[in-house]
N, C-alpha and C positions, 0 to 999 in steps of 0.2 A: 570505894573506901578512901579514906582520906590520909594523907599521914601522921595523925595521932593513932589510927586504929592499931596500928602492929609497936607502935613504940613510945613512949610519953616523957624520954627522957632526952627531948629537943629542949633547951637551955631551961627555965623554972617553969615553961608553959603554966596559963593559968589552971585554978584549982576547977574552974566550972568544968574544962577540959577533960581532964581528970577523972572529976566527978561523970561526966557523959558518957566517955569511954567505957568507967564500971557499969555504967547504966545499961547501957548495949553488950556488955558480956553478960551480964546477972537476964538482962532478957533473950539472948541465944541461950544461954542454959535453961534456963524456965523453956521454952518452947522446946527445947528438944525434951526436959526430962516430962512436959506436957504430952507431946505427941507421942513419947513411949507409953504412957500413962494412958493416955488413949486408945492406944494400939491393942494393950492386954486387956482393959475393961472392954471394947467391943467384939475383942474371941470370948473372951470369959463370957459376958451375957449373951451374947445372939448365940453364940453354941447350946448355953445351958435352953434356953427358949427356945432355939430354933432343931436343933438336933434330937430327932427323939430316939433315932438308931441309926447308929454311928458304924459306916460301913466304907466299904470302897469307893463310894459314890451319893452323892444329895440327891431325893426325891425331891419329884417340884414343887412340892409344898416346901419343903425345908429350903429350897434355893428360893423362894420367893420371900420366904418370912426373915432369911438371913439379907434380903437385897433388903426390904424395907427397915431392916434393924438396923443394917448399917446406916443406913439415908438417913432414918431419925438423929442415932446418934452424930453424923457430918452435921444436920442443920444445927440439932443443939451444941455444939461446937462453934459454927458458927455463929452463932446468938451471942454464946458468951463471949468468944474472944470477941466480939465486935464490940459489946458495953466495957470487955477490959482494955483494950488496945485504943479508945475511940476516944479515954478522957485526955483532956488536956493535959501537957506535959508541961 
């Protein structure tokens, strides 16, 4: 980190500064309220898909179909954040 991150109020720093700063807080927020967002939609659907009797324990079918659902959903995460994160700043 540098020393704008935690404080912006070093003599009139410039506005690009500024501007940077909120840049990188507005995208720590976006990715955390992302990853939570991500979190409940892949219990949410691999359960609803993968769980067909919901018990003390996954049959291996159900533990395999919840591995593969998750894995989809990691890559297409990673597809997107790569086209969002990837354009020039």
């Amino acid at each position: 980190m540098d020393s704008f991150s935690s404080h912006s109020s070093m003599g009139s720093g410039s506005p690009q500064m500024s501007a940077e700063d909120f840049k990188d807080q507005l995208k720590n927020q976006l990715a955390q309220a992302y990853a939570q967002e991500f979190l409940e939609t892949v219990r949410e659907k691999c359960f609803e898909k993968c769980i067909t009797r919901p018990g003390s324990s996954l049959s291996g079918s159900e533990s395999s179909c919840t591995s593969r659902c998750v894995e989809r959903y990691i890559e297409a995460t990673g597809i997107i954040s790569r086209a969002l994160f990837s354009a020039p700043r």
